[in-house]
Legacy VTK file of the C-alpha trace (Angstrom):
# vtk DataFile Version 3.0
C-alpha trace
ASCII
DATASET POLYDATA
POINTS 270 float
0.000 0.000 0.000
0.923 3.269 -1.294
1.716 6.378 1.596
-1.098 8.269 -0.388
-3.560 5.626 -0.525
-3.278 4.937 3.211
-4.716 8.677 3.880
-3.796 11.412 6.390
-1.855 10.637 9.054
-1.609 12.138 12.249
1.634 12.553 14.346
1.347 12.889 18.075
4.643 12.999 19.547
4.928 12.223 23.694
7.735 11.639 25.946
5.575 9.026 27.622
3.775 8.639 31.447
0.787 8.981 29.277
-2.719 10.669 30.926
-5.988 12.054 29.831
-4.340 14.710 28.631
-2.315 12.830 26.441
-5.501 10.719 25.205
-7.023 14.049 24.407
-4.373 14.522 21.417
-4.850 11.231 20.523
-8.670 11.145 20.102
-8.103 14.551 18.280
-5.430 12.926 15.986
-8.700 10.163 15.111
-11.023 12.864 14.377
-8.723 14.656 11.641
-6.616 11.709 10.139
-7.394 7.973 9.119
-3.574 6.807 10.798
-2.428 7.646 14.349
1.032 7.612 15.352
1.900 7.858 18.359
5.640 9.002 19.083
7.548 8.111 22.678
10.370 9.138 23.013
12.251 11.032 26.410
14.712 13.090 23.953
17.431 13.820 25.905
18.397 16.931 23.719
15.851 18.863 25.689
17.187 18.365 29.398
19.681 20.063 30.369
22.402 19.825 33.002
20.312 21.384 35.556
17.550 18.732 35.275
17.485 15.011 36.056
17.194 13.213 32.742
17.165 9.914 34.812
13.950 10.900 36.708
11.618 11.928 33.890
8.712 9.233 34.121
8.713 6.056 31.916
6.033 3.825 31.707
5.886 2.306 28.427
4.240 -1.289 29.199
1.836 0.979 30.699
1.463 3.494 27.623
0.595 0.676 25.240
-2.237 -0.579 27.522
-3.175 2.911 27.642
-3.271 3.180 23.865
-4.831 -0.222 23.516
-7.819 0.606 25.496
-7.997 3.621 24.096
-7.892 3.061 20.427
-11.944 1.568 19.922
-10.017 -0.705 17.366
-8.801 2.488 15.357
-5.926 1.894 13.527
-3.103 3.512 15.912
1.029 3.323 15.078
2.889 3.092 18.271
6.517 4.584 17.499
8.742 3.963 20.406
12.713 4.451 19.276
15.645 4.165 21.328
18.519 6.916 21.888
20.694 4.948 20.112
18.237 4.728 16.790
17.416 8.775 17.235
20.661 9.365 17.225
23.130 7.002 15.924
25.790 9.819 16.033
24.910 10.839 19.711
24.205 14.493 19.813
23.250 15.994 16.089
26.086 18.037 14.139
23.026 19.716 12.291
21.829 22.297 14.650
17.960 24.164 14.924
18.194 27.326 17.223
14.405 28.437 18.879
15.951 31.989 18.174
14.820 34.777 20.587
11.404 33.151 21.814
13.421 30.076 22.539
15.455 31.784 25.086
12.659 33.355 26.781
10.160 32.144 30.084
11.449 28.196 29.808
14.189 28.746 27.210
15.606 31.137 30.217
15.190 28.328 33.069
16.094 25.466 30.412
19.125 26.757 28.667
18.528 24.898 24.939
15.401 22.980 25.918
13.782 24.250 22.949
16.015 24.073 20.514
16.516 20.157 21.084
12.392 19.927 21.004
12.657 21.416 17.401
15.550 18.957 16.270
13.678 15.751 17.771
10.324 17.411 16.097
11.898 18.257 12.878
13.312 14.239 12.683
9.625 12.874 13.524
8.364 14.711 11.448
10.906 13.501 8.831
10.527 9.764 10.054
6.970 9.652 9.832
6.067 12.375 7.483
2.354 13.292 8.655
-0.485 15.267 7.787
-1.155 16.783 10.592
1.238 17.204 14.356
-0.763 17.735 17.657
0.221 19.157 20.526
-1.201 20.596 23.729
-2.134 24.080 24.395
-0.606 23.708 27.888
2.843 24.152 26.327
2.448 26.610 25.040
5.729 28.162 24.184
6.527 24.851 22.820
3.453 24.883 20.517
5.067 28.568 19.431
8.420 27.540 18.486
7.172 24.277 16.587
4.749 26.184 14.646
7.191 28.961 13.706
9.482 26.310 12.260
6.663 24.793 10.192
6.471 28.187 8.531
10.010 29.077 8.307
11.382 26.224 6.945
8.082 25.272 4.594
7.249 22.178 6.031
4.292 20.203 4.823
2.473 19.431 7.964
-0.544 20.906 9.794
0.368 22.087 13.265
-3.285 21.192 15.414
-2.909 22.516 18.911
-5.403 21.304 21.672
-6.816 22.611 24.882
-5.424 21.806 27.889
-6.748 18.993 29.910
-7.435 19.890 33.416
-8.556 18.214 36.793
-11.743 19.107 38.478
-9.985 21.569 40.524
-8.500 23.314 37.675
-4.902 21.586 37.706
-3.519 20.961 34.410
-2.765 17.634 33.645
1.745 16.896 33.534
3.261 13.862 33.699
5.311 15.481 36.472
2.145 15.494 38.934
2.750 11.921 39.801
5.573 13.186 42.025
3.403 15.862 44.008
2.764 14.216 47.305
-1.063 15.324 49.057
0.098 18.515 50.300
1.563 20.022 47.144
-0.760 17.774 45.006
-3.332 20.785 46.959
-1.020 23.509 46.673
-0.204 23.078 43.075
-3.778 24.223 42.318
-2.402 27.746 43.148
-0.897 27.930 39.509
-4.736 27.581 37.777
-6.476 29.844 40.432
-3.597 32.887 39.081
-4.686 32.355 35.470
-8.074 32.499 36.657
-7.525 35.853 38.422
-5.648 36.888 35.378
-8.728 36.189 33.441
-10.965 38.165 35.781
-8.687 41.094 36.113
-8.419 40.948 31.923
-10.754 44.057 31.253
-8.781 46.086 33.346
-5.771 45.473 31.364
-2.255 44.387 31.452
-1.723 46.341 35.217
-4.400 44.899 36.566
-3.874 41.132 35.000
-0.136 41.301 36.733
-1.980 42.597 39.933
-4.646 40.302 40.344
-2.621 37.040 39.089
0.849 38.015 41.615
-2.066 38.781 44.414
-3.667 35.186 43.602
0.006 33.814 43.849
0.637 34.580 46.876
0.388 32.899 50.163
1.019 29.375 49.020
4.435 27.816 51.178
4.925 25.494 49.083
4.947 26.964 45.825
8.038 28.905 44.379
6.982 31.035 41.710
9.434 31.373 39.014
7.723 34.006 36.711
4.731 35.054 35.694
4.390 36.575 31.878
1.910 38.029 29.562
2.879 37.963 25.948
1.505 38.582 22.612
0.138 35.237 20.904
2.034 36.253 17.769
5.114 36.919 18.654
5.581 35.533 22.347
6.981 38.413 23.611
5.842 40.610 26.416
2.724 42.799 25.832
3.308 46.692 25.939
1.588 48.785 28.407
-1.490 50.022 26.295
-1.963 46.588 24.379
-5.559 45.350 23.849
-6.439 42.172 22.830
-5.185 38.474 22.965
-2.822 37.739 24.755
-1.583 34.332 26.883
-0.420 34.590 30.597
2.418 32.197 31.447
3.316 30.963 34.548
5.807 28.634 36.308
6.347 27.474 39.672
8.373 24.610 41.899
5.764 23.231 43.891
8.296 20.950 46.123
10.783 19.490 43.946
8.073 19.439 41.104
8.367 21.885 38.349
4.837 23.029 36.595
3.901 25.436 34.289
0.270 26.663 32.795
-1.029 29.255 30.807
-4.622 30.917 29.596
-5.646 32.619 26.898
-6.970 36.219 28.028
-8.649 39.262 26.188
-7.272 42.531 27.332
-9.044 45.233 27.274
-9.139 48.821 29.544
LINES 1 271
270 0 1 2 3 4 5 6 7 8 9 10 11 12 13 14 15 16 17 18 19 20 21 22 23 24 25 26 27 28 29 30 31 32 33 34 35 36 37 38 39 40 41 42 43 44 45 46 47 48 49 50 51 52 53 54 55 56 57 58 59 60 61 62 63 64 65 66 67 68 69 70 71 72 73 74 75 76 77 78 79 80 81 82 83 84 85 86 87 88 89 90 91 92 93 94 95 96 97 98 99 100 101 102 103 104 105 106 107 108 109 110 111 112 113 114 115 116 117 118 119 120 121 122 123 124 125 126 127 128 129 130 131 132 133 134 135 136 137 138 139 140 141 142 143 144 145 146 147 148 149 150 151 152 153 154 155 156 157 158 159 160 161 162 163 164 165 166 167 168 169 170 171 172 173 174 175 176 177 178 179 180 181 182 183 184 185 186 187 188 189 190 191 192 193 194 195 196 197 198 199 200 201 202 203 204 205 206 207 208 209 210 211 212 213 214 215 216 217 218 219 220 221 222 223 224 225 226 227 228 229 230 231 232 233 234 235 236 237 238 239 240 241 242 243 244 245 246 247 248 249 250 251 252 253 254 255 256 257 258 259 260 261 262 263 264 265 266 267 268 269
């Protein structure tokens, strides 16, 4: 069978530990393709020294049960490569630089992180050559970066970004929460109840978003907040003073040893 007589095809690439959130892009990826593939793959290219590569969650017996009761029988490609088979050479010679954006909110607290998510995207992409790429709206500088280097570098693939899967409380759904314990599992939900201030506060404009959503932030021991942003959608860079319109507030935080990060999608006005 021909690649153009086995119709679209839809990428969604994972580093595994998957969750609803996860299953979201997934049932997506059914709606908008006739082929799922499902990438996982913890790309060490995107750590950096700072970070523990060793203790990013895998779970991949689990992630194919997860995709197996998941998939209603629909044809789904499970793509699970090695280190050694993404890179045969160990680290790439050919380099992609994130530019500006990419050093930016997590390009400034992961020194390269983004530039090895575009190198591991770019050779997915390559590998499995799809229709369509998914990814969630909770990353959202991620979901930036990506998209801009679909455009720059003419790439023939459909960039479909998805909102953010949240608990009932409002927490948005990481592979990282499996390492909250109860109390910061409950203080975590400080980082949704800022974006929802931020949304209140939105009519007031960008002073009073940065108000309300530092006020909201507040008070919580257990929660480090490492910034808090509001940038333009198009550019990801911060908003001026008298901007109206869309615009996304970031924000990051160590709750414990756990590091999380959320963002909304707010209208200013004032």
């Amino acid at each position: 069978m021909s690649r153009a007589s086995a119709g679209r095809v839809a990428l969604v690439p994972t580093m595994g530990a998957l969750h609803a959130g996860h299953l979201a892009l997934i049932a997506r990826a059914r709606e908008i393709a006739d082929i799922v593939v499902v990438s996982i793959f913890v790309n060490p290219l995107q750590f950096n020294e700072s970070e523990d590569l060793d203790r990013y969650p895998r779970a991949l017996d689990a992630d194919l049960a997860t995709i197996e009761a998941a998939s209603g029988g629909a044809p789904t490609i499970v793509f699970a490569p090695s280190v050694a088979e993404m890179y045969p050479d160990g680290k790439t010679q050919t380099k992609l630089t994130a530019g500006n954006v990419g050093n930016l909110l997590e390009g400034r607290s992961r020194a390269g992180h983004f530039d090895g998510v575009l190198v591991v995207v770019n050779k997915l992409l390559g590998i499995v050559q799809p229709d369509a790429v998914l990814f969630g709206q909770k990353d959202a500088q991620q979901v930036f970066v990506v998209s801009r280097m679909v455009r720059d570098l003419n790439i023939a693939v459909t960039v479909e970004v998805v909102e953010t899967v949240r608990e009932k409380d409002g927490l948005a759904l990481s592979s990282r929460n499996r390492f909250l314990d109860e109390r910061e599992r409950l203080a975590a939900r400080v980082l949704s109840h800022t974006l929802e201030a931020a949304d209140s506060a939105a009519d007031g404009g960008i002073d009073a978003v940065i108000a309300a959503a530092q006020s909201a932030s507040m008070g919580e021991p257990l929660v480090d907040l490492e910034y808090l942003a509001v940038v333009n959608p198009t550019t990801f860079l911060p908003v001026d003073d008298g901007y109206h319109g869309k615009a996304i507030v970031l924000v990051a935080a160590r709750v414990g040893a756990t590091r999380l990060i959320d963002n909304a999608l707010v209208y200013l006005g004032g």
